[in-house]
C-alpha positions as MATLAB code, in Angstrom:
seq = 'XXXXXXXXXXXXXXXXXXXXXXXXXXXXXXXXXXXXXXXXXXXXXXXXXXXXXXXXXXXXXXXXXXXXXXXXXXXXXXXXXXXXXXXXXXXXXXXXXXXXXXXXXXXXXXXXXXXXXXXXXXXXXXXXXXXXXXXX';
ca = [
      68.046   66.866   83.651;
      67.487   64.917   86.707;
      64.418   64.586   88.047;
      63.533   64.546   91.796;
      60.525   63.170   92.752;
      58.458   65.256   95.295;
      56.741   62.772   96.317;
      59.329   60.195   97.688;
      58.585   61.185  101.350;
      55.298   62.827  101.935;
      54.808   66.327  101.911;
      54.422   68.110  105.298;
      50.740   68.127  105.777;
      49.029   69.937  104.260;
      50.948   69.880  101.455;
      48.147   72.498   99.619;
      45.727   75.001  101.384;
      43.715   77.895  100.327;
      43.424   79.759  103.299;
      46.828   80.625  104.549;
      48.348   83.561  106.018;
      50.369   84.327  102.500;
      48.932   87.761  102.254;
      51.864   88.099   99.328;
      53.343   86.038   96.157;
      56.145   83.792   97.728;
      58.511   81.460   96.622;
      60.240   80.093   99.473;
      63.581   77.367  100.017;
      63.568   76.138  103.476;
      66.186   74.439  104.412;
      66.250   75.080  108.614;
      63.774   74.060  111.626;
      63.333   77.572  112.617;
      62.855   78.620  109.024;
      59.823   75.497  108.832;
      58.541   76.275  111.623;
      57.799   80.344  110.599;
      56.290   78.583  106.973;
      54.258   76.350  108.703;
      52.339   79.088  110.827;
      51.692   80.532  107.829;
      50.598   77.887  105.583;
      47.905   76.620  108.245;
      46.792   80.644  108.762;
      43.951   80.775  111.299;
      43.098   77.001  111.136;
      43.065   74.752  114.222;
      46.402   74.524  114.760;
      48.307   71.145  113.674;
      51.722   70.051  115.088;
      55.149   70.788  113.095;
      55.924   68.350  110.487;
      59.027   66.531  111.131;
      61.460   67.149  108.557;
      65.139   66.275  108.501;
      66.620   68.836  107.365;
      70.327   67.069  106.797;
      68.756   64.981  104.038;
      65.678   66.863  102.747;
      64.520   70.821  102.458;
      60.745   72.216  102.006;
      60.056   74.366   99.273;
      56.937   76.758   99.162;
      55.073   78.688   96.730;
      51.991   80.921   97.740;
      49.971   83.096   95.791;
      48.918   85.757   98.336;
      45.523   86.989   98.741;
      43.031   86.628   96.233;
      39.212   88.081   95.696;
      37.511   85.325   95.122;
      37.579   81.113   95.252;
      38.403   79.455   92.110;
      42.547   80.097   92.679;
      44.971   77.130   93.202;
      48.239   76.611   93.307;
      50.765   73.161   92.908;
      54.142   71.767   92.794;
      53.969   69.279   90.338;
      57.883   68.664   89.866;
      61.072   69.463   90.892;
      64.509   68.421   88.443;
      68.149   68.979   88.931;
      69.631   71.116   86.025;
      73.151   71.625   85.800;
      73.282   71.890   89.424;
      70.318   73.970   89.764;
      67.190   72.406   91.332;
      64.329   73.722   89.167;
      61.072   73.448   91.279;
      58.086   73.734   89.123;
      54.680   76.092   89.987;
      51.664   75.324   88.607;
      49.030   78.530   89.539;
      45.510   78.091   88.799;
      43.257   80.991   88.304;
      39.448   80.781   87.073;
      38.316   81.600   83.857;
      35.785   84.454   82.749;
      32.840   82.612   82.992;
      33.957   80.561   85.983;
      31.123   81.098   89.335;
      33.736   80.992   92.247;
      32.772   82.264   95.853;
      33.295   85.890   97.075;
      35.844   84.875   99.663;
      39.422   85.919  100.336;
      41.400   83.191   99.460;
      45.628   82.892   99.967;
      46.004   78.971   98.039;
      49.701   78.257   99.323;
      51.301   74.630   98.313;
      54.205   72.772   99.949;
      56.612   69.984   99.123;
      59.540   68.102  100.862;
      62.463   67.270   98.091;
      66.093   65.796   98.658;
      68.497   68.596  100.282;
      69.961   70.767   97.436;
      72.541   72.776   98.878;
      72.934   74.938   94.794;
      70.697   77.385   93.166;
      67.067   76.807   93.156;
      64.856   78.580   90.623;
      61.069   78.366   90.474;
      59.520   77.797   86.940;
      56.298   78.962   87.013;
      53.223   78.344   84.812;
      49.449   80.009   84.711;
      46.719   77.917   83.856;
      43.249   79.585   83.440;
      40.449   77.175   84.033;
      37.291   77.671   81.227;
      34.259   76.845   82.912;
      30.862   76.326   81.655;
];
């Protein structure tokens, strides 16, 4: 397994956010302008509006993973790695949700995270993990 640092260029900005426009679970590969551009107005929801991030798209894709709404603060959600597999690029998900005993805010939340990796043209599959945090 090879793996592909998402980290070598920066993310587009932000690269995480919890209040997004994600209203559902997504797992996205973008890999065109137009398609970034329709992420991007979703990932910065009803914020102040930020310009496009440039990406180019002839050497490097986006990938996205959102968690949709949630009830209450305490959610996150990361893409700590991505690794080439046998010509699949395995992007990996970390989503965070708070423990029992966790106090989080009575807020609708929609955590979304993005990351720029090198162009993969193959299969992509998202691995993904649930961590629930134990609080005090």
């Amino acid at each position: 397994m090879t793996e592909i640092r998402t980290s070598g260029a920066p993310p587009p900005a932000p690269a995480r956010a919890s209040y997004s426009d994600f209203t559902e679970p997504a797992r996205l590969v973008i890999r065109s302008q137009e398609e970034w551009a329709s992420a991007w107005a979703l990932i910065q929801g009803s914020a102040a509006a930020s310009p496009l991030p440039p990406v180019d798209f002839g050497a490097d894709m986006v990938v996205v993973a959102a968690t949709g709404t949630r009830r209450s603060g305490g959610y996150d959600i990361i893409i700590p790695d991505a690794a080439l597999d046998a010509g699949t690029l395995r992007v990996g998900v970390v989503e965070t949700t708070p423990g029992s005993s966790c106090a989080v805010e009575t807020v609708l939340t929609s955590p979304v995270a993005a990351a720029r990796v090198p162009r993969h043209d193959g299969p992509v599959e998202f691995v993904d993990e649930t961590v629930a945090v134990a609080c005090q």
